[in-house]
C-alpha positions in Angstrom: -10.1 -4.8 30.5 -6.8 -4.7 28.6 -8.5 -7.3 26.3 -11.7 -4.9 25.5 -9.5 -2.3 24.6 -7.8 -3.7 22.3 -10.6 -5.2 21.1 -12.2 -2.1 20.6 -8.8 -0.8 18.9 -9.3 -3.5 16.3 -12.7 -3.3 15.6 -12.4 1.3 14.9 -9.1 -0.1 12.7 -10.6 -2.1 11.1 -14.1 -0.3 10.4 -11.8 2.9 9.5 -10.1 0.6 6.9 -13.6 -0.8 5.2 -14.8 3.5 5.1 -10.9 5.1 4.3 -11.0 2.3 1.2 -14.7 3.1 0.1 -14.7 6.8 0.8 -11.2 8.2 0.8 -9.8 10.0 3.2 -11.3 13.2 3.1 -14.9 11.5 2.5 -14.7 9.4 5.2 -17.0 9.8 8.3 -15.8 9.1 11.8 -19.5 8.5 12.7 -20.0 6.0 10.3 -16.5 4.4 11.5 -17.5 4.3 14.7 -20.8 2.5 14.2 -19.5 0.2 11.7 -17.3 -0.8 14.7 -20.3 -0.8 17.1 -18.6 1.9 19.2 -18.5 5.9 19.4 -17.1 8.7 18.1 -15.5 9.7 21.8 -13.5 6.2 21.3 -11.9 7.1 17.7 -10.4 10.4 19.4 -9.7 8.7 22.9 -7.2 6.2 20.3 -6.3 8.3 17.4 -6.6 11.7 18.5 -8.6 12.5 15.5 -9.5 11.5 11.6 -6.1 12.2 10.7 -4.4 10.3 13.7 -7.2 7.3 12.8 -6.1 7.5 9.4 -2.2 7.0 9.8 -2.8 4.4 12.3 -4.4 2.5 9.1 -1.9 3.5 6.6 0.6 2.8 9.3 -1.0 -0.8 10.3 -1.0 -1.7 6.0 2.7 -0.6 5.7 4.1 -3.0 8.5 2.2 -5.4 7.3 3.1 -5.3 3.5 7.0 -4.8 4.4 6.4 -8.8 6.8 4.7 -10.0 3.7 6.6 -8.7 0.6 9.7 -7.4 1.8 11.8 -5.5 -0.9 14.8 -7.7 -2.4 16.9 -5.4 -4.7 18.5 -8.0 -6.0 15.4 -9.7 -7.5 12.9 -6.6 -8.3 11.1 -8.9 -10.6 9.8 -10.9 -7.4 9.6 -8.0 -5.4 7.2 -6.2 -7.9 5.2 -9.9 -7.8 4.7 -10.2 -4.3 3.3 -6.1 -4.6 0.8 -7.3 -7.3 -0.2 -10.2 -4.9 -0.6 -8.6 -1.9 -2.9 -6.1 -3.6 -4.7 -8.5 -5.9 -5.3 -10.5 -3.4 -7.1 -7.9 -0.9 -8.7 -4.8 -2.7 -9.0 -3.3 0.3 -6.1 -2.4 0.8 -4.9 -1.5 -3.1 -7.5 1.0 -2.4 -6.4 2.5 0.8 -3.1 3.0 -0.7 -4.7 4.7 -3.7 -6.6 7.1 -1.7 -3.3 8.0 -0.2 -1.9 8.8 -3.5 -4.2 10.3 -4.4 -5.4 12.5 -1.1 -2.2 12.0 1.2 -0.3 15.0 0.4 -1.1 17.5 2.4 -1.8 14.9 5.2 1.0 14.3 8.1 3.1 11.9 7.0 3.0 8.6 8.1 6.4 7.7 9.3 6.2 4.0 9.0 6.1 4.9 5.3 8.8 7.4 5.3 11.1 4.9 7.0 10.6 2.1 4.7 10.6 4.4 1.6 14.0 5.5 2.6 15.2 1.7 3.1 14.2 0.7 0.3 16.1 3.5 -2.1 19.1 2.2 0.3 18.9 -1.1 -0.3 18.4 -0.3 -4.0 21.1 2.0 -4.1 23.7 -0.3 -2.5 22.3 -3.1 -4.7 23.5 -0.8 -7.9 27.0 -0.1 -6.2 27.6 -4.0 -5.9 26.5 -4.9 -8.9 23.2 -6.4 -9.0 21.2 -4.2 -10.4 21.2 -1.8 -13.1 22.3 2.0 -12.7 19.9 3.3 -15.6 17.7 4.6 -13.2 18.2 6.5 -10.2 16.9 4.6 -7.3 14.0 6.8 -7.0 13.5 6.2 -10.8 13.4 2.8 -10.3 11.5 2.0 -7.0 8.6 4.2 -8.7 8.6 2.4 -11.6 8.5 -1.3 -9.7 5.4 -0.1 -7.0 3.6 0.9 -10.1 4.2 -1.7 -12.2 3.0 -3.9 -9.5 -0.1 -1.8 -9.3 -0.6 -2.0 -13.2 -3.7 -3.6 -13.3 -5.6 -1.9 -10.2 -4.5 1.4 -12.1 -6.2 0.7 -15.6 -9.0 2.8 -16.8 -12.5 1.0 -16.9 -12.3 0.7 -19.8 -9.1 -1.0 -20.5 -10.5 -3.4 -17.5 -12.8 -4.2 -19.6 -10.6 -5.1 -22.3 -8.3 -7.2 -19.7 -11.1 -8.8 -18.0 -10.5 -12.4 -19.5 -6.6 -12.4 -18.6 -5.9 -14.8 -15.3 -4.3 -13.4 -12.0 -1.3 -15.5 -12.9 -1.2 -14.0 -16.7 -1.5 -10.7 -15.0 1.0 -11.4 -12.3 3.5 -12.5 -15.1 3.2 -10.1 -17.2 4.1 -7.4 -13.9 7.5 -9.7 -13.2 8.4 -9.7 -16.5 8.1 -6.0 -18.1 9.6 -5.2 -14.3 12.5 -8.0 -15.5 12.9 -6.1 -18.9 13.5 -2.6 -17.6 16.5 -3.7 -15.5 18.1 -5.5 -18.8 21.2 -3.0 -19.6 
């Protein structure tokens, strides 16, 4: 029984993940969630409450996982920002589901998992510029901003600069995300 729920958990996570990416948050449809996980609406807010709760179980699920899979070393931001690009590159889905958040989450409850790791990271980046290692040019807001987006540079370009870029590898593109990330930390 244990096993069918969490079965069933997967399936609404997952299916939420496939429609938040297509359709954003706010155009996402929880009946069109629940039969893309061949289950019911009645499940979605039996687990998540509602939308919202469905949502930030999502957002919350891609945040753990990116902090296993690239987690942040302030002493090597060029890397960091690498592992970003590939972990985005590498699964559109979830580039997009972090766009959408961008671009629709204020306003939205925040998701904690987020918040926590946001706050860690300016830490970690903060006591990386007291010891040393990294440049104090920019604040460590300043300069986590400017490494997530940098690692997002090509998911962020205009059609028709994509167009443009569409002949430079994954490893060109990756490069050239380490290095400009490597050149704004040069004193």
């Amino acid at each position: 029984m244990a096993g069918d729920a969490e079965a069933t958990r997967r399936r609404l996570l997952d299916a939420a993940a496939a429609e938040f990416a297509e359709h954003g948050i706010a155009g996402a449809r929880v009946d069109r969630i629940a039969a893309a996980a061949k289950s019911n609406k009645a499940q979605i807010y039996h687990y998540f409450t509602n939308k919202d709760g469905l949502f930030d179980a999502v957002l919350s699920e891609l945040a753990r996982d990116t902090l296993r899979e690239a987690p942040i070393d302030p002493a090597n931001l060029p890397e960091y920002a690498g592992r970003l690009f590939d972990r985005f590159t590498d699964n559109p889905v979830k580039e997009r589901l972090a766009k959408w958040y961008r671009l629709e989450g204020e306003g939205y409850a925040a998701v904690e998992v987020v918040v926590a790791s946001t706050r860690d990271k300016l830490a970690a980046i903060a006591k990386a510029q007291e010891e040393g290692l990294v440049t104090t040019r920019f604040t460590p807001v300043e300069l986590l901003a400017l490494v997530v987006h940098m690692s997002a540079l090509w998911g962020s370009v205009t059609p028709e600069m994509a167009g443009h870029a569409i002949d430079i590898p994954r490893e060109r593109r990756r490069q050239v995300v380490v290095d400009a990330v490597a050149a704004i930390l040069k004193d």
